[in-house]
N, CA and C atoms as an extended XYZ file, in Angstrom:
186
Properties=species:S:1:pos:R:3:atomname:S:1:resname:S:1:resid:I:1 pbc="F F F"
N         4.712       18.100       77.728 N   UNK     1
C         4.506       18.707       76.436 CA  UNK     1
C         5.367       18.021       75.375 C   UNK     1
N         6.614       17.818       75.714 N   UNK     2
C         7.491       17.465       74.717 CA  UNK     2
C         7.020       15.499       74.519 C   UNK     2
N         6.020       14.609       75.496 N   UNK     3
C         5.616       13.505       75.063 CA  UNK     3
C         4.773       13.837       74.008 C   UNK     3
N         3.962       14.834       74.056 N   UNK     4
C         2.685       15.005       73.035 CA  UNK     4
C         3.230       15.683       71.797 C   UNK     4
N         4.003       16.373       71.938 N   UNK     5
C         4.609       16.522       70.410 CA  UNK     5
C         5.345       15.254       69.936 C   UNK     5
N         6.014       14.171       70.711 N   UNK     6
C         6.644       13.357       69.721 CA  UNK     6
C         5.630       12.437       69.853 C   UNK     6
N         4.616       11.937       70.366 N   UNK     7
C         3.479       11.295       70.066 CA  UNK     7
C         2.744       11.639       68.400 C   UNK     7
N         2.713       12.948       68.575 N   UNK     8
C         2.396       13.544       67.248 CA  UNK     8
C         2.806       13.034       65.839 C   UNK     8
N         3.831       13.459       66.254 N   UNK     9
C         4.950       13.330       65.043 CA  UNK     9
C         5.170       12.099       64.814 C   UNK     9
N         5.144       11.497       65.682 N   UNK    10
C         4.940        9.688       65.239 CA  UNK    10
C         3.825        9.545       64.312 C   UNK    10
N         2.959       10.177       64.605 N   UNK    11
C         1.413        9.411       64.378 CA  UNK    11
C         1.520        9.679       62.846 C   UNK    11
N         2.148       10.674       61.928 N   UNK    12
C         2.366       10.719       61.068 CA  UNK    12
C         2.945        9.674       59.639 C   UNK    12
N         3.925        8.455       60.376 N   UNK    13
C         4.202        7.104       59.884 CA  UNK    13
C         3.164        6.188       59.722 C   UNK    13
N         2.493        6.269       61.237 N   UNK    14
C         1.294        5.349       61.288 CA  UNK    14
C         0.366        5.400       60.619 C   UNK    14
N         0.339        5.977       59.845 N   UNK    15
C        -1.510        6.802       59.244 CA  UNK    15
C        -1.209        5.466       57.969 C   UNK    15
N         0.463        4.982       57.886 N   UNK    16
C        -0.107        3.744       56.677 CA  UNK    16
C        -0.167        2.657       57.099 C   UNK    16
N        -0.408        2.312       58.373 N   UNK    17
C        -0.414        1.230       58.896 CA  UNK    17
C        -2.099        0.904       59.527 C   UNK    17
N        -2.818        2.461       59.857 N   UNK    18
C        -4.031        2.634       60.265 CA  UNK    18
C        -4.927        2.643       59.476 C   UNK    18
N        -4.903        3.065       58.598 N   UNK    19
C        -5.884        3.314       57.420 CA  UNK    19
C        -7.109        1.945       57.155 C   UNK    19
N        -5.949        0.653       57.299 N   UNK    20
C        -6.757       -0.405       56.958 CA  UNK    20
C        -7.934       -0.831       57.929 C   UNK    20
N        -7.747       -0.253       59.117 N   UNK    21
C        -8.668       -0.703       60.230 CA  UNK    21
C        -9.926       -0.367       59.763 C   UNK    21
N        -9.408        1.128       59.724 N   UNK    22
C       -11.051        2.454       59.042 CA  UNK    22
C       -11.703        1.686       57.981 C   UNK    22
N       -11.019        1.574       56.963 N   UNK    23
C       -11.889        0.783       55.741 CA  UNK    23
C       -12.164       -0.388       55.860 C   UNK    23
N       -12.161       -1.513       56.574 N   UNK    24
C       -12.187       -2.292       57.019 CA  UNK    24
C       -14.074       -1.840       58.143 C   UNK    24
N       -13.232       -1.217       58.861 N   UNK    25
C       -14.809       -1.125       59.819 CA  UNK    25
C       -16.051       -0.375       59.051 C   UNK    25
N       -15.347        0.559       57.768 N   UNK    26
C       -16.454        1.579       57.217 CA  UNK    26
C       -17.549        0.755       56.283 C   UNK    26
N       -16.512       -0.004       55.515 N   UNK    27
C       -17.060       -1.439       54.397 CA  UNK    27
C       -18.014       -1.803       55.715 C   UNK    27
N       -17.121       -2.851       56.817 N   UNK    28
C       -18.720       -3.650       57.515 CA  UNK    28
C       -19.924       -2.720       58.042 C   UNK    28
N       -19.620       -1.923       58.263 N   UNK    29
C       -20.678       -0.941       58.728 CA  UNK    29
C       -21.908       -0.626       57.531 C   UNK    29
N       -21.215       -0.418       56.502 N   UNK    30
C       -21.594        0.420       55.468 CA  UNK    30
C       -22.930       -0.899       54.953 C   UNK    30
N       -22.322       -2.560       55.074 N   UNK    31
C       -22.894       -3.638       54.719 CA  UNK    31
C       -24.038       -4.445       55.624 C   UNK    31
N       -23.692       -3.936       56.826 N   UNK    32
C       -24.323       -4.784       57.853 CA  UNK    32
C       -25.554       -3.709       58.475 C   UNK    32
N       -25.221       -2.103       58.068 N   UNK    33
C       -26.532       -1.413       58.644 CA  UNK    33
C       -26.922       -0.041       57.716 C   UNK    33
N       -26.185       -0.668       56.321 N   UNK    34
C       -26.603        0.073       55.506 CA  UNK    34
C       -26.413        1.505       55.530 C   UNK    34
N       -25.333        2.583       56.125 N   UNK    35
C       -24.810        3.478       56.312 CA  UNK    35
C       -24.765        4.635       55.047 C   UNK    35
N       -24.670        6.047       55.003 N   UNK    36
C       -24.500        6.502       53.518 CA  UNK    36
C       -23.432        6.957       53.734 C   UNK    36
N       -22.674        7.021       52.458 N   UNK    37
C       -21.402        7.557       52.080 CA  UNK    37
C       -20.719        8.282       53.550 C   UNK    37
N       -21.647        9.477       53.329 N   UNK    38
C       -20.936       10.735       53.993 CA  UNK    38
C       -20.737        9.892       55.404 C   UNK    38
N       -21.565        8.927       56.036 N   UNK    39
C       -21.369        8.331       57.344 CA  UNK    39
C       -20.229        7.802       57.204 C   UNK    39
N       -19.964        6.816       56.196 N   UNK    40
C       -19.107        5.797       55.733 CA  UNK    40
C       -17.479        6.718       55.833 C   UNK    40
N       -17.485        7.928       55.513 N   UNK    41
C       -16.219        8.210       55.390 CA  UNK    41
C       -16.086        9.478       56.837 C   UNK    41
N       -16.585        9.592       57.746 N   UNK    42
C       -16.414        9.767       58.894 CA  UNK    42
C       -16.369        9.107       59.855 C   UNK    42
N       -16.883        7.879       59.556 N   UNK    43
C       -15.962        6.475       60.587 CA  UNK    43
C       -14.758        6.000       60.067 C   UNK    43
N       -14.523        6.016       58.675 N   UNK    44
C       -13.032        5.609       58.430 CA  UNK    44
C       -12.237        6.986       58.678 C   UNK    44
N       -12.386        7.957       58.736 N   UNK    45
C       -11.183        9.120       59.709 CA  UNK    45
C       -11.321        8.938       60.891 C   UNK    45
N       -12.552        8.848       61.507 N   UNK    46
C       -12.157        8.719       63.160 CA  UNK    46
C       -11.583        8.020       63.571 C   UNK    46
N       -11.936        6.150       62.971 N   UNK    47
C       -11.414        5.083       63.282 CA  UNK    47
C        -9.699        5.346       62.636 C   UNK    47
N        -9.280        6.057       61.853 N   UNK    48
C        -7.919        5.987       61.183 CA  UNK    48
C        -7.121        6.939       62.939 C   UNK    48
N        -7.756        8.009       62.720 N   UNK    49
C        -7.214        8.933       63.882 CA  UNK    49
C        -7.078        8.222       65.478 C   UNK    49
N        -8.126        7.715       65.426 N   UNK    50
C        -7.958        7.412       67.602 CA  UNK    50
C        -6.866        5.639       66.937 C   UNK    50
N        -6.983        4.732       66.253 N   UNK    51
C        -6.123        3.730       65.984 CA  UNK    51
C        -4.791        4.686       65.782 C   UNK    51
N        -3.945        5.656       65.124 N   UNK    52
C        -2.942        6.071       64.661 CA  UNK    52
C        -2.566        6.585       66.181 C   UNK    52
N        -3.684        7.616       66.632 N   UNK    53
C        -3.046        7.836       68.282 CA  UNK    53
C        -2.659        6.778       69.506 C   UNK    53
N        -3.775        6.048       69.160 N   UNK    54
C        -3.208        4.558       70.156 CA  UNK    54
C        -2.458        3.775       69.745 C   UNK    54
N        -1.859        3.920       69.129 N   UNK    55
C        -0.671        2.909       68.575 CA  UNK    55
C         0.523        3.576       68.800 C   UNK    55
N         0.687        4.837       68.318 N   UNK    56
C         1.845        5.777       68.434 CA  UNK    56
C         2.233        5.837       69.889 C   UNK    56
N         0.606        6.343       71.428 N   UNK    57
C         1.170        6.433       72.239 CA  UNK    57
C         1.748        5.067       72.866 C   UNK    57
N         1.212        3.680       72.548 N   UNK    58
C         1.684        2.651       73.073 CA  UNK    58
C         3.042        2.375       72.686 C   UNK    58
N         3.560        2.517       71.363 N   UNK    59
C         4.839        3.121       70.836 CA  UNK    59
C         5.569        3.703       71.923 C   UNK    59
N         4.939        4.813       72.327 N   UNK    60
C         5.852        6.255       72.932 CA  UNK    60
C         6.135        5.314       74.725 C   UNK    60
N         5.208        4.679       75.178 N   UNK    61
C         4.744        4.888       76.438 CA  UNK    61
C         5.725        3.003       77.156 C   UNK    61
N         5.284        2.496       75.681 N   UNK    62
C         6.367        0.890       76.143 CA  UNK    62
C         7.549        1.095       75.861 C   UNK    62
């Protein structure tokens, strides 16, 4: 329990280091298969969220 709370609480720094992935994949997406908005900005949170968690736990875990 106490890994997943400081996993957490990490992930909170990361969110400015993640962000760029999301917009990054939402733009090519958005260009290459023509996506609408509302799609466009639920792949840049998901992609921000599972990148901010996998980074934090590889953080926590190396």
């Amino acid at each position: 329990m106490q890994d997943l709370v400081t996993i957490l609480v990490m992930t909170l720094p990361m969110l400015l280091f993640s962000i760029y992935p999301g917009l990054k994949l939402g733009d090519y997406l958005e260009e290459k298969y023509n996506i609408k908005e509302a799609t466009k900005r639920k792949v840049i949170t998901i992609t921000t969220i599972v990148f901010t968690l996998t980074l934090s736990s590889l953080l926590h875990y190396l």
